[in-house]
FIPAVO-723215 format. One record per residue: x, y, z of N, C-alpha, C, CB in turn; residue in one letter; residue number from 0. Coordinates in steps of 0.02 Angstrom, whole numbers, plus 50000, padded with zeros to 5 digits. Each point is the difference from the previous one (the first is absolute). Glycine has a CB too. Layout:
> n_c1,n_c2,n_c3,ca_c1,ca_c2,ca_c3,c_c1,c_c2,c_c3,cb_c1,cb_c2,cb_c3,res,n
> X,Y,Z,X,Y,Z,X,Y,Z,X,Y,Z,a,NUM
...
This chain:
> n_c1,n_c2,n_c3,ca_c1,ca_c2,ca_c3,c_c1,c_c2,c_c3,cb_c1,cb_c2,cb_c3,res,n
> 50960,49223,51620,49989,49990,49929,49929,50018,49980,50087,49909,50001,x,0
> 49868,50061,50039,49917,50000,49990,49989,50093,49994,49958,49860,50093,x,1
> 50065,50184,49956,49990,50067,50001,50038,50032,49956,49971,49993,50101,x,2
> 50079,49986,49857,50023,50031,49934,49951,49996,49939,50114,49969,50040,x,3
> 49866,49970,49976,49960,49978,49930,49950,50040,50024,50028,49873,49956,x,4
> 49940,50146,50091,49931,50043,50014,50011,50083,49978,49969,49913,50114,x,5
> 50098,50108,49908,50026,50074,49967,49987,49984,49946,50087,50046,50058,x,6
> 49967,49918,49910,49977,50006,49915,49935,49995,49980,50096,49952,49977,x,7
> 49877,49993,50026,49918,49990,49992,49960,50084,49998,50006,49864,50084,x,8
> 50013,50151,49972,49979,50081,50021,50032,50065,49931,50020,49955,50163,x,9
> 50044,50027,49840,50029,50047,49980,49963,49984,49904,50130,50010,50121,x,10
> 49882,49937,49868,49966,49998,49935,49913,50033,49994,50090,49886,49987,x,11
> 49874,50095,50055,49930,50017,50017,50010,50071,49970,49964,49922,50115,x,12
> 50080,50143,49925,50003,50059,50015,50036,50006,49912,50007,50016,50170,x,13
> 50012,49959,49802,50040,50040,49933,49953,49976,49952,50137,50001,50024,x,14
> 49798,49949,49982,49982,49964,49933,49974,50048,49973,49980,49891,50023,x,15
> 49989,50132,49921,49970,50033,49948,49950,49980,50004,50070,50019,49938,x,16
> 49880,50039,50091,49926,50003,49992,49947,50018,49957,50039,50007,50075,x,17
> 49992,49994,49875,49965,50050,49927,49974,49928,49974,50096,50127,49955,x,18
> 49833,49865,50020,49964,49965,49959,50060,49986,49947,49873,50052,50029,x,19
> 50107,49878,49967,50040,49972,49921,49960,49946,49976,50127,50019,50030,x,20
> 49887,49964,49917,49979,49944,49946,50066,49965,49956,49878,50075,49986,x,21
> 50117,49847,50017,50061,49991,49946,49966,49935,49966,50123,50049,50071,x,22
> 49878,49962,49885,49990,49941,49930,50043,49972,49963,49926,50049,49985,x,23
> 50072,49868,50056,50065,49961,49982,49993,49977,49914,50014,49946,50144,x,24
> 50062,50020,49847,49982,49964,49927,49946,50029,49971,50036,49896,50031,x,25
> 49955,50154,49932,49989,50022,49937,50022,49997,49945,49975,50041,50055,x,26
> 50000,49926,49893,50035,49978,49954,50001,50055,49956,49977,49885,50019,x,27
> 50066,50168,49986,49999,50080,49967,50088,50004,50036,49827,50072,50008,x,28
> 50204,49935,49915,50060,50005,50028,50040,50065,50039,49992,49917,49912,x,29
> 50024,50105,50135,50017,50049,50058,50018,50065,49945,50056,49905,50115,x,30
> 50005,50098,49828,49991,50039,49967,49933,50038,49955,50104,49943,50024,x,31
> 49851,50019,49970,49947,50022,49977,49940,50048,50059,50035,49885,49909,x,32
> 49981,50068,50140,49954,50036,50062,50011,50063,50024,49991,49903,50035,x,33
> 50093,50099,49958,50020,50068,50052,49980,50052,49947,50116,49958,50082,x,34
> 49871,50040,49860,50009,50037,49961,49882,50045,49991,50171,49897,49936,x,35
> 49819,50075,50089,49917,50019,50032,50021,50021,50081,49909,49893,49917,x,36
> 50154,50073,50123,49977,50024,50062,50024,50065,50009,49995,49893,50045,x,37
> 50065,50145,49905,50028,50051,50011,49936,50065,49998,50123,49936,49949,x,38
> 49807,50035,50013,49952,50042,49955,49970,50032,50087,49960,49911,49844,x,39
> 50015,50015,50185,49955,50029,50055,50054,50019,50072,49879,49915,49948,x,40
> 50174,50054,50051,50033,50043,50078,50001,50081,50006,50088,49900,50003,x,41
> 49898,50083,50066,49972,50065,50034,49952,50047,49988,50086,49987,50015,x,42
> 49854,49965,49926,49940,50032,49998,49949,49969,50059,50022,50025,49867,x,43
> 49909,50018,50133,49953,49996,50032,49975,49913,49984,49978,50149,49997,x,44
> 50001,49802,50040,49966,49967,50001,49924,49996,49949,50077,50010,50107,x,45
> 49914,50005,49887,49935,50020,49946,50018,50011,49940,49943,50051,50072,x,46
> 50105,50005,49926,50044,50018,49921,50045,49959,49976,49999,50102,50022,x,47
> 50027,49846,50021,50062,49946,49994,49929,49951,49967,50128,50016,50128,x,48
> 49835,49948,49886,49911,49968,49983,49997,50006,49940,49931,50033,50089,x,49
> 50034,50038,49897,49976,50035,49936,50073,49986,49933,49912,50114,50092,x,50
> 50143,49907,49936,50034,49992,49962,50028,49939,49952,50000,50083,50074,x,51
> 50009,49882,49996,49998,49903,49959,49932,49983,49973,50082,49940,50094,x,52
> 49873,50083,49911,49948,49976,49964,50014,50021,49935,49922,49999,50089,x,53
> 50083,50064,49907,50032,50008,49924,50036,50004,49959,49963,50014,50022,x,54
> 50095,49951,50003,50066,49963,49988,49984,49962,49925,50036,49977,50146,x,55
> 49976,49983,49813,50004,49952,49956,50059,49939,50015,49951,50097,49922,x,56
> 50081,49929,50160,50060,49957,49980,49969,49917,50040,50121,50125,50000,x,57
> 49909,49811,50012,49972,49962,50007,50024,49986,50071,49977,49975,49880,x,58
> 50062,50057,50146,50011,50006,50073,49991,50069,50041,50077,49910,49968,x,59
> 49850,50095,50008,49954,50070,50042,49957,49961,50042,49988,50098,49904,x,60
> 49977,49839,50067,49964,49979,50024,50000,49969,50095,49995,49994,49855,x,61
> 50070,49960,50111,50025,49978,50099,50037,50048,50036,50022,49882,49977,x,62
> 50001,50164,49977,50007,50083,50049,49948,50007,50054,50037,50070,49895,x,63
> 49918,49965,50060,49931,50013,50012,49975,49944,50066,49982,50045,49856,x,64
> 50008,49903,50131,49974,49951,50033,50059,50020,50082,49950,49895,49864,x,65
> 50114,50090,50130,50021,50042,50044,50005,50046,50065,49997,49966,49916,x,66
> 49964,50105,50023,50018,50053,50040,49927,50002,50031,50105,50067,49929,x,67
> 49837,49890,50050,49939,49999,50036,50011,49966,50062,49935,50002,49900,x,68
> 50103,49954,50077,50016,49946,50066,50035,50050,50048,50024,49874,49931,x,69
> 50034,50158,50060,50040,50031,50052,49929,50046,50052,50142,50015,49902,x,70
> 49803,50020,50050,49972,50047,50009,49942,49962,50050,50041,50076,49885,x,71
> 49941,49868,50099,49945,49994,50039,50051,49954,50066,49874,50000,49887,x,72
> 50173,49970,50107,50051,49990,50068,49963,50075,50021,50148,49921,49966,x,73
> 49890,50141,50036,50006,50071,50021,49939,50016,50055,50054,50034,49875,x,74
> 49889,49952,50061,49941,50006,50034,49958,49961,50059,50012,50040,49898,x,75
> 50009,49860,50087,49942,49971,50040,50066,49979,50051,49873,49951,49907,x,76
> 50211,50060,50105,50019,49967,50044,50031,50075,50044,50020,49859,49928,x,77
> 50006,50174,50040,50024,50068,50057,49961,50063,49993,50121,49966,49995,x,78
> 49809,50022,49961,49960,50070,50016,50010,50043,49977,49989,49982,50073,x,79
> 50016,50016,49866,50047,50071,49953,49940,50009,49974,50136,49978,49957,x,80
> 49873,50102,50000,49942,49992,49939,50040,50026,49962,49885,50009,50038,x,81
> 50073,49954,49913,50041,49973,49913,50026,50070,49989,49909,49898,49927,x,82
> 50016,50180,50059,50013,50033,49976,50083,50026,50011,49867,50004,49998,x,83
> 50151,49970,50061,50072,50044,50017,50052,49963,50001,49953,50073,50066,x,84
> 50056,49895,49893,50036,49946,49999,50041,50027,49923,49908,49896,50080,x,85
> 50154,50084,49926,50062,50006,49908,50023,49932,50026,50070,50152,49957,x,86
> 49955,49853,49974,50043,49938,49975,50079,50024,50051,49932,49978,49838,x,87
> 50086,49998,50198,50074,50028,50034,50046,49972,49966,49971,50011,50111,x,88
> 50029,49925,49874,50059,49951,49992,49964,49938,49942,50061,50026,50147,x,89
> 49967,49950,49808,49981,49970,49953,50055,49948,49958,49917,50102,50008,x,90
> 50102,49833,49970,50040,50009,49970,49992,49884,49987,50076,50175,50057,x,91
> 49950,49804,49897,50001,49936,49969,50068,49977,50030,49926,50023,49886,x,92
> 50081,49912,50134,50069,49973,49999,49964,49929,49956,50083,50059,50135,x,93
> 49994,49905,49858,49992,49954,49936,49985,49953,50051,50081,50030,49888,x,94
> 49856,49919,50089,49993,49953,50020,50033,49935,49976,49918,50069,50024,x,95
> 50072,49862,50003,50042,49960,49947,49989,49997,49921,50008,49936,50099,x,96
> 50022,50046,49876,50017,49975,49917,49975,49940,49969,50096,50048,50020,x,97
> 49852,49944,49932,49969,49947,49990,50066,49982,49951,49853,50023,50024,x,98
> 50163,49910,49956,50045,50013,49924,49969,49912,49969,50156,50097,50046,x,99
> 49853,49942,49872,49967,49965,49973,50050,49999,49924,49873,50026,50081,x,100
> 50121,49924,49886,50045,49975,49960,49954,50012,49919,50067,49903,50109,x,101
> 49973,50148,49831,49964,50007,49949,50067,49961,49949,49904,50124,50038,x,102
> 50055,49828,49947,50050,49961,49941,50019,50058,49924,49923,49858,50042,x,103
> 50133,50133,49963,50022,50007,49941,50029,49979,49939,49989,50041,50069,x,104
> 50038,49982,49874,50035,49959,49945,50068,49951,50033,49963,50109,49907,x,105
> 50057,49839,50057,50051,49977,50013,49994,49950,50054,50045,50096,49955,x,106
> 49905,49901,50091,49994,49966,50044,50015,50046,50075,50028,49897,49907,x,107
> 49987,50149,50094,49991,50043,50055,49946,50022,50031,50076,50022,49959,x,108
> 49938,49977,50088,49911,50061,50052,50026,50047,50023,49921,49922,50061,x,109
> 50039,50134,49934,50015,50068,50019,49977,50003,50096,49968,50057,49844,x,110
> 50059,49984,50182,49957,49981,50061,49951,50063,49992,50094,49931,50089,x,111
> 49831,50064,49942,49959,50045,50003,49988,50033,50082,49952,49937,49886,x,112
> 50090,50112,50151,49974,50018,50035,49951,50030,50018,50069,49979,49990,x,113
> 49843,50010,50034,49947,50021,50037,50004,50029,50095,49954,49906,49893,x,114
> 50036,50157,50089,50044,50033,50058,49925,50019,50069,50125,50076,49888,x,115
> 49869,49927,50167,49950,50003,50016,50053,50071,50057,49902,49848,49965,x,116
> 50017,50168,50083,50034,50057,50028,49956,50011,50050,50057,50049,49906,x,117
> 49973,49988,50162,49939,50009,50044,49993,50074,50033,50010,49871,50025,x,118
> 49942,50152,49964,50000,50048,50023,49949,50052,50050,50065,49962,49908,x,119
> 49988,50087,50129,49982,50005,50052,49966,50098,50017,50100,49870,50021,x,120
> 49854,50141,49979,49972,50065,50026,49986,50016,50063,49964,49996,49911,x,121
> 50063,50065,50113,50004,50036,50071,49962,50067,49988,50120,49948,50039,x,122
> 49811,50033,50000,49981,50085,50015,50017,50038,50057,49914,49973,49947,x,123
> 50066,50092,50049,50018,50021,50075,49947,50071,49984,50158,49945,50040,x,124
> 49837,50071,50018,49928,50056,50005,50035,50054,49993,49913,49952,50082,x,125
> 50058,50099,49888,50027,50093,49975,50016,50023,50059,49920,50040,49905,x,126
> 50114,49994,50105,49999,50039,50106,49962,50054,49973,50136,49986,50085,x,127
């Protein structure tokens, strides 16, 4: 039994994904709003994916951004990459939980208010 669990152990080791990442939980930026900036920077350069959310107006560029620095300096201070050669590979929001909140209405009713949060996750990988 003990030497199965050591293959696997092994066998997982040998398939994990070695590409720098970053993920930013609960964000209170609802997942439809996010993917819609992350479609802008996938599969650009690291630097131009940067430049670009900076000059975004939308209000989920910012923890993008915050992000794809994070994925980038992972890249750099834990497996030795340099930035310059580094893209965006893989990018993308899943829904985090659902805050819900109750807006009273006429008649004695409450509307429910769903507050949607989201987390999301950037993968670089170096140019060949």
């Amino acid at each position: 039994m003990a030497t199965n669990m050591k293959i696997k152990t092994e066998r997982i080791k040998q398939n994990k994904d070695n590409r720098p990442h970053a993920i930013a939980r609960y964000i209170r930026i609802s997942p439809y709003k996010v993917r819609l900036v992350l479609d802008l920077i996938r599969g650009k350069d690291v630097n131009e994916a940067v430049a670009i959310l900076e000059n975004i107006s939308n209000a989920s560029a910012e923890p993008i951004r915050k992000v794809v620095l994070s994925a980038a300096a992972n890249a750099e201070n834990n497996l030795n990459m340099n930035v310059s050669d580094l893209y965006v590979a893989e990018c993308f929001a899943d829904q985090g939980p659902t805050l819900k909140r109750m807006q009273p209405m006429g008649h004695g009713r409450g509307f429910r208010i769903l507050k949607r949060t989201s987390h999301i996750t950037v993968i670089l990988d170096a140019r060949k």
